[in-house]
Structure formats: structure tokens, C-alpha cells
C-alpha positions as CSV (number, residue, x, y, z in Angstrom):
1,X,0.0,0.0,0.0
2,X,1.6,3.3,-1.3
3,X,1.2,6.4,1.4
4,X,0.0,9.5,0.4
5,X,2.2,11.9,0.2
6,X,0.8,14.2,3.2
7,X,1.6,10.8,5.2
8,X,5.1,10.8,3.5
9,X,6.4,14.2,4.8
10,X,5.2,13.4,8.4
11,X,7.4,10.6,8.6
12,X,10.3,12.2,6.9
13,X,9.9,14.9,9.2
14,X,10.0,13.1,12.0
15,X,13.1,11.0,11.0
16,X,15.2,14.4,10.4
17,X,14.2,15.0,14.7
18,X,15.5,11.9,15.8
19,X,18.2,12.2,13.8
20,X,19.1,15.9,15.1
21,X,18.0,14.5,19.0
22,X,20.7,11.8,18.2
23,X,23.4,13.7,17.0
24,X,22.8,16.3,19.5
25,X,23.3,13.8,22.1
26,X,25.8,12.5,20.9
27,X,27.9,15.5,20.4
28,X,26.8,16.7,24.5
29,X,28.2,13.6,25.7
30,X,31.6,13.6,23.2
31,X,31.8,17.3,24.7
32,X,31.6,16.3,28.5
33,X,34.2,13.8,28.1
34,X,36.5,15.9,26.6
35,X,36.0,18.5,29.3
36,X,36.7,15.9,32.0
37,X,39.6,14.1,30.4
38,X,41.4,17.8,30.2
39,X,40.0,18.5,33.7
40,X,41.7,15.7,34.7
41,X,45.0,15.9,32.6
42,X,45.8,19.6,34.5
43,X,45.0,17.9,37.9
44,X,48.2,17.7,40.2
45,X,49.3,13.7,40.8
46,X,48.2,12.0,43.9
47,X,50.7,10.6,46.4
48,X,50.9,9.3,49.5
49,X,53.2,10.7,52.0
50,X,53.7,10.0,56.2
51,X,55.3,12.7,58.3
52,X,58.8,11.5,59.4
53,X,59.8,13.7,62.9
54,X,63.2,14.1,63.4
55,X,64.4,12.2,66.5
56,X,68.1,12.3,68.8
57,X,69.8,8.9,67.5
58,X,73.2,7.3,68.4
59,X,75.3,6.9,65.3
60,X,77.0,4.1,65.0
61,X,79.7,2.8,62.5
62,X,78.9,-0.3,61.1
63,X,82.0,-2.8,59.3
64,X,82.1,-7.0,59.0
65,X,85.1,-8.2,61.1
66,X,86.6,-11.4,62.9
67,X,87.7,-12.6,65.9
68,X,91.4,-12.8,67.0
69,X,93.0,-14.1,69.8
70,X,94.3,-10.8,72.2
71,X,98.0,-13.2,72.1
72,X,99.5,-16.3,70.3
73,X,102.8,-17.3,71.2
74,X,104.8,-20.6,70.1
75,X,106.8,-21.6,73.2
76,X,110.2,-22.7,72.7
77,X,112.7,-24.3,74.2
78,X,115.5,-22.6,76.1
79,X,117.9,-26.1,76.0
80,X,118.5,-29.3,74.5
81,X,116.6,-32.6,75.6
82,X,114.0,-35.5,75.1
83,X,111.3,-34.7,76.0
84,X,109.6,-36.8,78.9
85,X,106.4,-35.5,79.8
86,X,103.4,-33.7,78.3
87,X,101.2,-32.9,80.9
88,X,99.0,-29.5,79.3
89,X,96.2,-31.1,77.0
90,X,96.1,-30.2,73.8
91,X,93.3,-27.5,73.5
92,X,92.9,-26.8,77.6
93,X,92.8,-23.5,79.5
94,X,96.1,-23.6,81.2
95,X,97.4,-21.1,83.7
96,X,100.5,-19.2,83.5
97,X,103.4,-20.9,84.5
98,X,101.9,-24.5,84.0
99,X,104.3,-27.0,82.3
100,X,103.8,-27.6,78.7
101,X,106.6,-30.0,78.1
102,X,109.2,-31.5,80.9
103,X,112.3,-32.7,79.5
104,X,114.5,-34.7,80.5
105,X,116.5,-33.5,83.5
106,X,120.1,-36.3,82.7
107,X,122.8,-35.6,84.7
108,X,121.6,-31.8,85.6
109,X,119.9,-33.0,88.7
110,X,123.4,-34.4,89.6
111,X,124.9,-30.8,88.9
112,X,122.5,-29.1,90.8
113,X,123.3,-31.9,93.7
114,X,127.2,-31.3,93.8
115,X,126.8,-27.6,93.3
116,X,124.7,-27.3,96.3
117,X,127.4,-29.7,98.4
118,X,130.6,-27.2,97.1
119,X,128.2,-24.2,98.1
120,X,128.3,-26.0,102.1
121,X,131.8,-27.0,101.7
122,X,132.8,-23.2,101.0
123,X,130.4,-21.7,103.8
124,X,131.6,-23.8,106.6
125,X,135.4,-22.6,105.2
126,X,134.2,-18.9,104.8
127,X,132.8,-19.2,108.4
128,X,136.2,-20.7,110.1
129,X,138.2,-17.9,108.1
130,X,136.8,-15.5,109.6
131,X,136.8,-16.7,113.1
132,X,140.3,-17.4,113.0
133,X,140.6,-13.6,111.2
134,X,139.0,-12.3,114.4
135,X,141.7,-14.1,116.7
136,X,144.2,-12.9,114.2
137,X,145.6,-16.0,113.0
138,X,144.8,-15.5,109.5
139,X,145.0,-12.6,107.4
140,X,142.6,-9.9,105.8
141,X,143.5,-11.6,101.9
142,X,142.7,-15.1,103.0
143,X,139.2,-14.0,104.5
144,X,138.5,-12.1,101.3
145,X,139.8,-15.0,99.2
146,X,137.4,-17.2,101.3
147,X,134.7,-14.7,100.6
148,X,134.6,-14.9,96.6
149,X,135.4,-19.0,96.7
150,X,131.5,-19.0,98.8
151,X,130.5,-16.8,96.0
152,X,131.6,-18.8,92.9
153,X,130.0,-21.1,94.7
154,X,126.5,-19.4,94.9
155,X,126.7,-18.5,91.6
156,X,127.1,-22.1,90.5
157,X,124.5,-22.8,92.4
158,X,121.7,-20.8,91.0
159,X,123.2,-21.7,87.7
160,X,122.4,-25.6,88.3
161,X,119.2,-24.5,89.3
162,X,118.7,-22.5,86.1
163,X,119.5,-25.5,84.0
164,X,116.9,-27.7,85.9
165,X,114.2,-24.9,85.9
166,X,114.7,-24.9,81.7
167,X,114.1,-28.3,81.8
168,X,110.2,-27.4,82.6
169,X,108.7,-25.2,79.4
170,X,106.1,-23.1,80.6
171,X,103.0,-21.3,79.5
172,X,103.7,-17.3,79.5
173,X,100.1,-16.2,80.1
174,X,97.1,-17.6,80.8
175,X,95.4,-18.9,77.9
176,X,94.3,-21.8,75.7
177,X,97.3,-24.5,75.0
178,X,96.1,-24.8,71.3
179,X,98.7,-26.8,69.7
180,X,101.2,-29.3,70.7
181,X,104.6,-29.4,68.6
182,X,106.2,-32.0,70.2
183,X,105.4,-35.6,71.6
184,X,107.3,-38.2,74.7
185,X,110.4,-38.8,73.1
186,X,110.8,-35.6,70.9
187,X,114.5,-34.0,71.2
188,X,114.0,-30.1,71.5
189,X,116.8,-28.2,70.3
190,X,117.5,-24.8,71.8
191,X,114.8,-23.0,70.1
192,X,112.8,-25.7,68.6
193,X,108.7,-25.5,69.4
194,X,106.7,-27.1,72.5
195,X,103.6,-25.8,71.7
196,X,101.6,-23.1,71.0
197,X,99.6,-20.4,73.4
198,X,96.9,-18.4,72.8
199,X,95.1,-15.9,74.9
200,X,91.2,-15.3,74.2
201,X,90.3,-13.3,77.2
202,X,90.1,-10.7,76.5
203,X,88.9,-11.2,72.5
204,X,89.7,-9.8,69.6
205,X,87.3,-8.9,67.3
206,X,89.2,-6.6,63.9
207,X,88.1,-5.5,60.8
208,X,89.2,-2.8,58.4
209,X,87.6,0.6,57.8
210,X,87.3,2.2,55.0
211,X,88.8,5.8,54.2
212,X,85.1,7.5,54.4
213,X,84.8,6.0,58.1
214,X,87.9,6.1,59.5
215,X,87.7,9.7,61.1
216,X,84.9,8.5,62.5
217,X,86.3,5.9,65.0
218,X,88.3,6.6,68.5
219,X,89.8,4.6,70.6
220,X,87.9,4.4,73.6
221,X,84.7,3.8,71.7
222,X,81.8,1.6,72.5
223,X,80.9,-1.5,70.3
224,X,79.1,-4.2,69.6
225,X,80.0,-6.9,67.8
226,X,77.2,-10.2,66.6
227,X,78.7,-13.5,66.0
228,X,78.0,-16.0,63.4
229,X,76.9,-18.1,66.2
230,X,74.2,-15.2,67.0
231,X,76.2,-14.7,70.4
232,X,76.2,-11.0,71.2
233,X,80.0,-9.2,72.5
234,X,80.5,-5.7,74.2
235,X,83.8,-4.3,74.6
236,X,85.9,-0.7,73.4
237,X,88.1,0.2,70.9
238,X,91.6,-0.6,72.0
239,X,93.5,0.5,68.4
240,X,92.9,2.5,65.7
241,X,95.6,2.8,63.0
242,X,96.5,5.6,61.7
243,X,98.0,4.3,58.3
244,X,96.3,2.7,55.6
245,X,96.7,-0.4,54.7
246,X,99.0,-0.1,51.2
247,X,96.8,-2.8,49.0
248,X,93.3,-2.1,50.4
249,X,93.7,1.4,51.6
250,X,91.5,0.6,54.5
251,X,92.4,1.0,58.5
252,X,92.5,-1.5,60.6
253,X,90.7,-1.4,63.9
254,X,90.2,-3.8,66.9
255,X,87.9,-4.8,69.1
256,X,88.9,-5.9,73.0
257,X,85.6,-7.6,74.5
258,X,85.3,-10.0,77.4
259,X,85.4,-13.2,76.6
260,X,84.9,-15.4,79.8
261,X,83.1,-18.6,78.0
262,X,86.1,-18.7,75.8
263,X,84.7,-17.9,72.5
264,X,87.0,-19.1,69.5
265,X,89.1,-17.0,67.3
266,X,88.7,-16.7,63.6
267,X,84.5,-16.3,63.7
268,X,83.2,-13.7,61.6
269,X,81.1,-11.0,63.3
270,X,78.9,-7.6,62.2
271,X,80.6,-4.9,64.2
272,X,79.1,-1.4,65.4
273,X,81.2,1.0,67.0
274,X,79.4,4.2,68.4
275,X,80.4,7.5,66.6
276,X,78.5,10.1,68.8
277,X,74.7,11.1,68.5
278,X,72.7,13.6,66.5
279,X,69.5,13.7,64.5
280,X,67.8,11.5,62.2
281,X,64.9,10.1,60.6
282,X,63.2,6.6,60.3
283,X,61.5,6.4,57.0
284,X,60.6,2.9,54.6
285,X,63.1,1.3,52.2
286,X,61.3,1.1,49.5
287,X,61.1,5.2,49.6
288,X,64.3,5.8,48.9
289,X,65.0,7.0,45.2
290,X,67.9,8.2,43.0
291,X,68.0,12.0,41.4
292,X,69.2,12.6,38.1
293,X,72.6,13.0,39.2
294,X,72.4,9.5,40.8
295,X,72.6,10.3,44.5
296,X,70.5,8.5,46.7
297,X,68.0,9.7,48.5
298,X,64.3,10.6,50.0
299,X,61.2,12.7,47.5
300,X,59.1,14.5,50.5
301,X,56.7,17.5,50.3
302,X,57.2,20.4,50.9
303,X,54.0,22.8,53.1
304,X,52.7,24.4,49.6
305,X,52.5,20.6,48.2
306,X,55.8,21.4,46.0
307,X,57.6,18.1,46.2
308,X,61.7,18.2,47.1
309,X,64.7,15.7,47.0
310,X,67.0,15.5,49.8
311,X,70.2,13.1,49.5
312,X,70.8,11.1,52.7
313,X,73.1,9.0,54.1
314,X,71.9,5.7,55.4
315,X,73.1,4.8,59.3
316,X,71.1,1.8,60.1
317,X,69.0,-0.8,59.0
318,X,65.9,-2.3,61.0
319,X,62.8,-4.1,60.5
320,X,61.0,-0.7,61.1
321,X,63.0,1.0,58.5
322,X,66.4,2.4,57.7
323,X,67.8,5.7,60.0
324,X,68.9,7.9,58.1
325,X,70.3,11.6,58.2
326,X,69.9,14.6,55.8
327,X,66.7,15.9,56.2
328,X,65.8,18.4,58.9
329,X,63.0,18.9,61.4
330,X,59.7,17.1,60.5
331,X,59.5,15.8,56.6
332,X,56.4,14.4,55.0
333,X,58.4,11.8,53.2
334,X,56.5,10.4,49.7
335,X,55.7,6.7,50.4
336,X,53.7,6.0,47.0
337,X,54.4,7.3,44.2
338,X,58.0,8.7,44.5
339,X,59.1,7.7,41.5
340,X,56.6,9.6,39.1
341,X,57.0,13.2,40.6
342,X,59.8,15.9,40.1
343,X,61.4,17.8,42.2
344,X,59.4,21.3,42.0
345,X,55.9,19.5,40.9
346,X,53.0,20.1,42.5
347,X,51.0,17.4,44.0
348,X,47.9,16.3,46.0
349,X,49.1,14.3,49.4
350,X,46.7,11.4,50.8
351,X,48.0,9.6,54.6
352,X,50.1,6.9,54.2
353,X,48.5,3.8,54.5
């Protein structure tokens, strides 16, 4: 059935509205979008930021070291024999002047024996001499001859004894015998090794600084020092060189700490040695950032919501955070979103979460 034509320019008529109400919708909407999307494009960046105070904090220098006996010493022998008895154990505490190694004593026992009996002989002479002197049947020379016969004799006798007495090899200082050189039967030359001594109380604990942290130690000094073992160890700082080492071009530092269960030598240890007090500030790890000229450091913001960089210098590490100095009074350091702002940007701040 074919409209009339009154019929046909209603409908076309009402087709060009919807079109036009379409379009114009359309074109409202494209409009909006646009507006928002450059609303939103001159927005400032959000980030999230927590205020940091600064806080009075012992600062400590921090180095890897070792432990080292305060003493090691290889005892020798002063004379020649077999040796004949071994009574230190190998790897006991032993106190100074305990017998390492006894050799054996020969005919020096003998020697001692007639020394001592020529020693009698010439003081029962010297005593008649001079009785007889006093009566004045003898004369002044013969005393005095007398006199220096007792003597050679004295002398002779401390010399025997000397002889036995270097028969016994003895520990110099209380300490650990850690190593026997010689067994029962072993002839010890003048010179040759017993055994060797080592003193671990006080302990040792070393390490090498580097040039940056060097001025920073005195002796005197507190310090800590964590074993492997997790076994903690207070003591000072007893040296402090004051030349570099030539290859490393580090200094070399020790560690004197009381050591009463006898803690062994050559353990490796995290050592902190205080180095005064003054401010600092506790902020995350994963805030810290580098600038364009690669130093490390924090992004915080400033009070008109201009962000800043501040390079720092890291002084400890905890499960809380990292101390750190460089920044001054208190800093709303950027948590989130540190690493997509410039210094000098403005920026919207939400709490830390």
C-alpha cells in the first residue's frame, strides 16, 4: 500500500528529529568527556606521603670483622733434651706458668746436687776464716779469698738450678694451649717448638675501615660486635691505625671484649662502633629514590604541596625502616608514588596507608 504523500512528509519529518536528538546527544556527551579528560590531565598527581619527625639517635659505624686471639705465642725451648712428659692437654685453658713440656733432667739433677754440696763446703770454710781472722791467725786476703770462693759457689748454684728450671717449658700467660709441637720422646733443640699459646680473654674482634669512616672511630669507643653463632660481645676500641693499609687502603681497627666462655678466634662477626649522637629520621626502604645525578636519596613535600629531593646518608637498617640523616625537622616523606613526581611538581598528598 503506497502512502499519500501528506503521510510521507510526516514521517520524513520526523526522522530528520530523531536524527538531530541523536546527533545532539551524541555531540553533548563527546563534549563532556573531553571536558573531564582535560580537567583531569591539569590535575596535580596523587601521592601518599607520612610525616617522618626528626628524633636524637646514636650513630653508629657499622664494618664486617673477625675474631682474634688478644695473644699467640709458640713456646720454645730454652735447651737441648728429650722430652719426657706432656702434661697441658692439647686445646685446655692452662694457667701461667703450668708446664707444657718436661724434658729430661740427665745428669743436671746431679749438677745441681754437687753444686749445692761445694756451696756448704765453701760456707763452713768462709765461716772458720773469719773466726780465725777475728783471733788474728789468719789474714785480711785469705778471708776475702774465702769470701769470693762462697760466692763462685752461689753463683754455681743458681746456675744448676737454672739448668733444671729450663728443663720445665712453661706457659707465658694464661690462655688456651692450642697446639702441641712435640710428643714423649721428641729432642728439642734450643729454640725448637713445645707448643703453642693463645690468649682469648680478652677477645679480639678486627676489621678494616674504610677511608670514608675512618675519622669517625676513636679509641675508647663503645661496640658491639654479633657473632656467626648469634652470640652478642661488648667491649671498646683498643686500636685504631692511623695508616692505611698499602693494598686495600683501608684501617685497621680492633675490638677488645670480654670473653669469659672462651669464645674461639677466627669467627666472623657484624661490628658497630658508636660514633657520637645527633639527628635522624626513620623512613621505609622502599622510599628511597635516586635524582638525576644519581645520588640516593628521599622525594618528601614540601608545606605548599611542592615536592623536594634530599640526598641522605643511610646509618642503620631495622625491620622498622632504615635511620637515616639529611633531612631536617619534620618531613612528610612520599611513600607511594615517588618515583613519578619531580622535584618542583605540585601534588595532591593522601596519609600513608
Amino acid at each position: 500500500m503506497r502512502l499519500k504523500p501528506e503521510y510521507m512528509f510526516v514521517v520524513v519529518v520526523l526522522a530528520v528529529l530523531v536524527a538531530a536528538f541523536a546527533i545532539g546527544t551524541i555531540v553533548n556527551r563527546a563534549g563532556k568527556s573531553g571536558a573531564a579528560e582535560a580537567k583531569t590531565a591539569d590535575a596535580p598527581p596523587t601521592v601518599q606521603a607520612a610525616l617522618t619527625p626528626e628524633v636524637a639517635r646514636e650513630y653508629a659505624t657499622a664494618l664486617r670483622g673477625r675474631t682474634e686471639s688478644a695473644r699467640s705465642v709458640v713456646v720454645r725451648s730454652e735447651t737441648a733434651g728429650v722430652v719426657a712428659a706432656t702434661p697441658a692437654v692439647e686445646g685446655s685453658f692452662v694457667r701461667k706458668g703450668a708446664v707444657l713440656c718436661r724434658l729430661n733432667l740427665d745428669a743436671r739433677q746431679a749438677t745441681l746436687d754437687q753444686a749445692r754440696a761445694a756451696l756448704r763446703s765453701r760456707e763452713l770454710q768462709q765461716k772458720a776464716s773469719a773466726e780465725l781472722a777475728a783471733k788474728g791467725y789468719r789474714s785480711q786476703t785469705q778471708v776475702l779469698q774465702d769470701q769470693a770462693s762462697l760466692d763462685a759457689a752461689a753463683a754455681a748454684v743458681r746456675q744448676a738450678e737454672l739448668g733444671v728450671e729450663q728443663m720445665s717449658i712453661r706457659a707465658p700467660f694464661d690462655g688456651v694451649f692450642d697446639k702441641r709441637d712435640a710428643e714423649i720422646g721428641t729432642y728439642l733443640s734450643p729454640g725448637q717448638a713445645c707448643g703453642t699459646v693463645i690468649e682469648l680473654n680478652p677477645l679480639l674482634v678486627v676489621g678494616d675501615l674504610p677511608e670514608t669512616d675512618a675519622a669517625k672511630v676513636r679509641v675508647g669507643a663503645h661496640a658491639t660486635a654479633k657473632l656467626t653463632s648469634g652470640e652478642t660481645l661488648s667491649g671498646k676500641v683498643r686500636y685504631a691505625a692511623r695508616e692505611a693499609d698499602a693494598q686495600t687502603r683501608t684501617y685497621r681497627v680492633e675490638v677488645a671484649v670480654a670473653n669469659p666462655q672462651m669464645t674461639r678466634s677466627g669467627l666472623s662477626a657484624e661490628v658497630r662502633i658508636g660514633s657520637g649522637a645527633g639527628p635522624a629520621h626513620l623512613v621505609p626502604l622502599s622510599s628511597l629514590v635516586l635524582d638525576a645525578a644519581g645520588r640516593q636519596g628521599v622525594r618528601y613535600v614540601l608545606a605548599d604541596s611542592t615536592v623536594a629531593f634530599a640526598p641522605i646518608k643511610v646509618l642503620e637498617e631495622t625491620p622498622q625502616g632504615i635511620w637515616v640523616t639529611g633531612l631536617k625537622g619534620p618531613v612528610r616523606v612520599i611513600t607511594v608514588g615517588q618515583s613519578y613526581v619531580a622535584e618542583g611538581q605540585k601534588v595532591r598528598v593522601a596519609a600513608a596507608r
